[in-house]
Backbone as a printed PyTorch tensor [residue, N CA C, xyz], in Angstrom:
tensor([[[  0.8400,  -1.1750,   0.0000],
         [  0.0000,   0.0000,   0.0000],
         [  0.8890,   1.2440,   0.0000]],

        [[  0.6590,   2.2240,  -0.8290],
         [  1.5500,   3.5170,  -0.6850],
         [  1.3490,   4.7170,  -0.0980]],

        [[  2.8280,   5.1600,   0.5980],
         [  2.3980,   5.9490,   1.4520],
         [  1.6860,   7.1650,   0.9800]],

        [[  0.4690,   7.5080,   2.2000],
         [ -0.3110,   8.9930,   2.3710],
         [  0.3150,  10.0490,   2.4780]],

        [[  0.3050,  11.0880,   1.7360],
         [  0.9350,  12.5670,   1.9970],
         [  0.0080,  13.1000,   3.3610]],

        [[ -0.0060,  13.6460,   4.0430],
         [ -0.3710,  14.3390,   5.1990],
         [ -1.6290,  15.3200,   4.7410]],

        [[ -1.5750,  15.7870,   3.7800],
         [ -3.1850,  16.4640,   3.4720],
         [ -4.4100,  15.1090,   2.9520]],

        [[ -3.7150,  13.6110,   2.5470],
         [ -5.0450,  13.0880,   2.1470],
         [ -5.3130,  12.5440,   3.5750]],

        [[ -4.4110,  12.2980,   4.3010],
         [ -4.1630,  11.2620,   5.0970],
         [ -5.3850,  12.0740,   6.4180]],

        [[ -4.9930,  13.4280,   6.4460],
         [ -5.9470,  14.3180,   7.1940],
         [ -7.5170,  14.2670,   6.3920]],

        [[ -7.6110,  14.5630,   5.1460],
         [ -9.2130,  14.4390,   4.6520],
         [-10.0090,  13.0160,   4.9410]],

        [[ -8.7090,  11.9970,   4.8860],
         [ -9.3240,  10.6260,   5.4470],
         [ -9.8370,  10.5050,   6.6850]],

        [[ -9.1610,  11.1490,   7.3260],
         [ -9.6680,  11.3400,   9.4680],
         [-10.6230,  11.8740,   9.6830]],

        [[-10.9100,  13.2600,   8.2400],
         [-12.0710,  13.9680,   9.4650],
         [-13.5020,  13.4090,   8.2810]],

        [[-13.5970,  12.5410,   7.0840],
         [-13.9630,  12.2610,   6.1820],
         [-15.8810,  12.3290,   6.7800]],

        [[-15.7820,  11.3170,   7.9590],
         [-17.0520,  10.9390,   8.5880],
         [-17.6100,  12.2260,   9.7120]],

        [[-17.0590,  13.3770,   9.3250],
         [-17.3140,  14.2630,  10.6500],
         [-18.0810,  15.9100,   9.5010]],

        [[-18.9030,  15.7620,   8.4650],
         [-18.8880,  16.3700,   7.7170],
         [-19.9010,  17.5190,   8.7290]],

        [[-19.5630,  18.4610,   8.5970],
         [-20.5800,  19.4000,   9.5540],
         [-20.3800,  19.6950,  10.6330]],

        [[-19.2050,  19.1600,  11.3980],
         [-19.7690,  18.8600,  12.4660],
         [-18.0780,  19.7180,  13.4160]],

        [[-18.2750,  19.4660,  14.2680],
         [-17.1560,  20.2680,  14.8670],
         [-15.8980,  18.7800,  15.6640]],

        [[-14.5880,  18.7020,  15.5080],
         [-13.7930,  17.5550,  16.0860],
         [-12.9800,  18.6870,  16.9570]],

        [[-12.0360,  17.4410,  18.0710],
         [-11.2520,  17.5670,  18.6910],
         [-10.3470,  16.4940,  18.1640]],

        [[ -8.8490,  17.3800,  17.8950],
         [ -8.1070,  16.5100,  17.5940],
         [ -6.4200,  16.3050,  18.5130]],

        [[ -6.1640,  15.1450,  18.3780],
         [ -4.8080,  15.0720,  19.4380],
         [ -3.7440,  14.2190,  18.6430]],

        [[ -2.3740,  14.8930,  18.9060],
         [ -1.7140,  14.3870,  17.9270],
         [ -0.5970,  13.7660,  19.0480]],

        [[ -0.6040,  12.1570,  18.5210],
         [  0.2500,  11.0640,  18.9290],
         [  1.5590,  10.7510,  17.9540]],

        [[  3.3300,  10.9740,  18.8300],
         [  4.3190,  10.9550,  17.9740],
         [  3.7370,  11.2540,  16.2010]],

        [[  3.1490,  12.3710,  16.1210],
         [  3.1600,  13.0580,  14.4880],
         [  1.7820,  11.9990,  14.1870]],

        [[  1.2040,  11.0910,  14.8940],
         [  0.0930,  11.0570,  14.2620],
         [ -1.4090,  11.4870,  14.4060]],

        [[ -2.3920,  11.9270,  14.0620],
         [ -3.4850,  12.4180,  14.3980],
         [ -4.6450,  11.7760,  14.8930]],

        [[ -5.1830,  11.9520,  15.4840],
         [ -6.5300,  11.2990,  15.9160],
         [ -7.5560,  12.1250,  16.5900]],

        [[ -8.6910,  11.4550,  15.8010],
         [-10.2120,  12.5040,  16.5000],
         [-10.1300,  11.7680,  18.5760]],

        [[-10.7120,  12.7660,  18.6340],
         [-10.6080,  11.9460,  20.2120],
         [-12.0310,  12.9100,  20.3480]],

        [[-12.7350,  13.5340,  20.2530],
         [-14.0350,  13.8050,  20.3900],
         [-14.5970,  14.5730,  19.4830]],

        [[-16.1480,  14.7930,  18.9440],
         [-16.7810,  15.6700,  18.3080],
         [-18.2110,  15.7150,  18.1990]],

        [[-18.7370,  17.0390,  18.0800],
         [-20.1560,  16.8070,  18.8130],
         [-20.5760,  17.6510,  17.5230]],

        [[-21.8120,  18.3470,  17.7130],
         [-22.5140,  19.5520,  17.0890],
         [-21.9190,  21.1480,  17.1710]],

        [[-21.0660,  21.2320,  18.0870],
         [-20.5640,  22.4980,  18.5650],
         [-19.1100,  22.4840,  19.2680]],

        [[-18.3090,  23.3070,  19.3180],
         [-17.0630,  23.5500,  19.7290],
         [-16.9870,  22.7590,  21.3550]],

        [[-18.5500,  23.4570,  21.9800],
         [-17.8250,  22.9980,  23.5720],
         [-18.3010,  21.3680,  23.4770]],

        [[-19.6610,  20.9590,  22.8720],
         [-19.6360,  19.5660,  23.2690],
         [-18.7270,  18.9770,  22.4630]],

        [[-17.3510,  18.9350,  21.6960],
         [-16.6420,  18.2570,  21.4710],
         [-15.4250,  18.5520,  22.3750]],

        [[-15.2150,  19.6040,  22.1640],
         [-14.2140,  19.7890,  23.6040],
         [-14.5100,  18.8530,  24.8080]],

        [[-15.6890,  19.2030,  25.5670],
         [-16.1000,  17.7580,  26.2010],
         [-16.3750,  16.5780,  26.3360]],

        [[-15.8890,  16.3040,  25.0790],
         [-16.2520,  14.6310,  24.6850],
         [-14.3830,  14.1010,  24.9300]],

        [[-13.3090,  15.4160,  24.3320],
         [-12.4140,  15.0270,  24.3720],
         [-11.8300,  14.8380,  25.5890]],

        [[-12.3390,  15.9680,  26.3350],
         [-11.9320,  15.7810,  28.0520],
         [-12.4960,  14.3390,  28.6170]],

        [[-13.4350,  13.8280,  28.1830],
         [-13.7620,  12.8970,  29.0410],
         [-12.6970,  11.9280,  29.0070]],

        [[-12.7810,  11.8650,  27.7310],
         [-11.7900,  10.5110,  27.2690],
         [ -9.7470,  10.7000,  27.7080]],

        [[ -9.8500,  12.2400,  28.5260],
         [ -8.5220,  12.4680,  29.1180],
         [ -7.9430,  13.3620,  27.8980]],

        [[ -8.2440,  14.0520,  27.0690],
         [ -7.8060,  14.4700,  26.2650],
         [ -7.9900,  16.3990,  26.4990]],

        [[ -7.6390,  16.7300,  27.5820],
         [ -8.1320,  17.9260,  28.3640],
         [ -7.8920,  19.0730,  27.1380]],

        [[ -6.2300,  18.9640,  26.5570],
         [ -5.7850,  20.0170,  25.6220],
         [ -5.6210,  19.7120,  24.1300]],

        [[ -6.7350,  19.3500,  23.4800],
         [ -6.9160,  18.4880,  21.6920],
         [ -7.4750,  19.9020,  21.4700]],

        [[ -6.9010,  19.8940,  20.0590],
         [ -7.1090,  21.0760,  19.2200],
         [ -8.4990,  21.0660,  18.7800]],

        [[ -9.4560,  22.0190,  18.6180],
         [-10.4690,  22.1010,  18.4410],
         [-10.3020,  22.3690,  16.6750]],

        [[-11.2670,  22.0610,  16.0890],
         [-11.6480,  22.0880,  14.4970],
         [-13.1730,  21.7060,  13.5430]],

        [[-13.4650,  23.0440,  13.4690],
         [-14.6530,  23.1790,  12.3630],
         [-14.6320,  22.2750,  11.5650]],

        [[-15.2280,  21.0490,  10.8630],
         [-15.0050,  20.7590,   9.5020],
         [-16.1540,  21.0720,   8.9180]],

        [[-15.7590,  21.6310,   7.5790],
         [-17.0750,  22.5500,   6.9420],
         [-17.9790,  21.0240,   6.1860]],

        [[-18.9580,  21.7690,   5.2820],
         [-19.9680,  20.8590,   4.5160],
         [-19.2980,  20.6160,   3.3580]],

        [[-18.9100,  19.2280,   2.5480],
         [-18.2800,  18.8510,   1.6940],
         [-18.8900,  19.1250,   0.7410]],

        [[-20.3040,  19.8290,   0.7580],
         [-20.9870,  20.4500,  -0.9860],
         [-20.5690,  21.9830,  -1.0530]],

        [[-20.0110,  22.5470,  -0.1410],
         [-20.1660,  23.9270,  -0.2070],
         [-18.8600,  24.7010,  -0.3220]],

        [[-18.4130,  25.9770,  -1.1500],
         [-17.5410,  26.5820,  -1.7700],
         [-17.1980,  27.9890,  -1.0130]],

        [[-15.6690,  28.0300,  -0.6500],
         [-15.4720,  29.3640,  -0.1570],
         [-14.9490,  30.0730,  -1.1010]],

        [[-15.2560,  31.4540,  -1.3630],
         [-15.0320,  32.3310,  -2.5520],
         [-14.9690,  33.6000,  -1.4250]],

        [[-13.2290,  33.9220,  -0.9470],
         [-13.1950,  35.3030,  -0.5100],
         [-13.9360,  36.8760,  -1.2710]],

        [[-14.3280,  37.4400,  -0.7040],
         [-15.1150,  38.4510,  -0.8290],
         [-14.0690,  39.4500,  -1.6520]],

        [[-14.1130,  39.9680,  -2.9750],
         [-13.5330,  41.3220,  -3.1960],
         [-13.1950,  42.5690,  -2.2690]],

        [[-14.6900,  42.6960,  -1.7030],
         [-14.3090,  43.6700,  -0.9220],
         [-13.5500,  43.5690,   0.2740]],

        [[-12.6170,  42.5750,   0.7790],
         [-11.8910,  42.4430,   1.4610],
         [-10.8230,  42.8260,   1.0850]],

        [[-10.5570,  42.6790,  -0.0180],
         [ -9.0530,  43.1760,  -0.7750],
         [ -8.1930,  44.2540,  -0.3110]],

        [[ -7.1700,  44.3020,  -0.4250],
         [ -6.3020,  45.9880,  -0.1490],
         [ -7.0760,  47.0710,  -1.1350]],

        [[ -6.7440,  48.0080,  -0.0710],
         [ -7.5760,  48.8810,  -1.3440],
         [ -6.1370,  49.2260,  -1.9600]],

        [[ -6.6240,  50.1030,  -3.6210],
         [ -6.3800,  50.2830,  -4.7680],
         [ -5.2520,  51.6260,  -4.2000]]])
């Protein structure tokens, strides 16, 4: 089997979490969900339970939907 580059290897982890908010904790360079709920704090608390007090918190967005920065954010002219 050949090795994963680190961006598929990440779309593979959070693949089943579409919408939804994870906690993630990283073991010697590897990643793992360790909790995720509907919202920032109930995944934060899912990760604490399981002893995972300081896992990085992370949005994963909706896999149909497109970000297109705004023009008017731009430097102005």
């Amino acid at each position: 089997m050949p090795a994963m580059d680190n961006e598929t290897a990440f779309a593979e982890l959070i693949r089943d979490y579409e919408d939804q908010w994870v906690a993630i904790d990283d073991r010697n360079g590897v990643k793992f969900i360790v909790g995720s709920g509907k919202d920032a704090v109930e995944a934060a608390q899912a990760a604490e339970a399981k002893g995972f007090p300081d896992a990085a918190l992370l949005r994963v967005p909706s896999f149909s939907s497109t970000f297109i920065p705004s023009a008017a954010l731009a430097a102005p002219h």
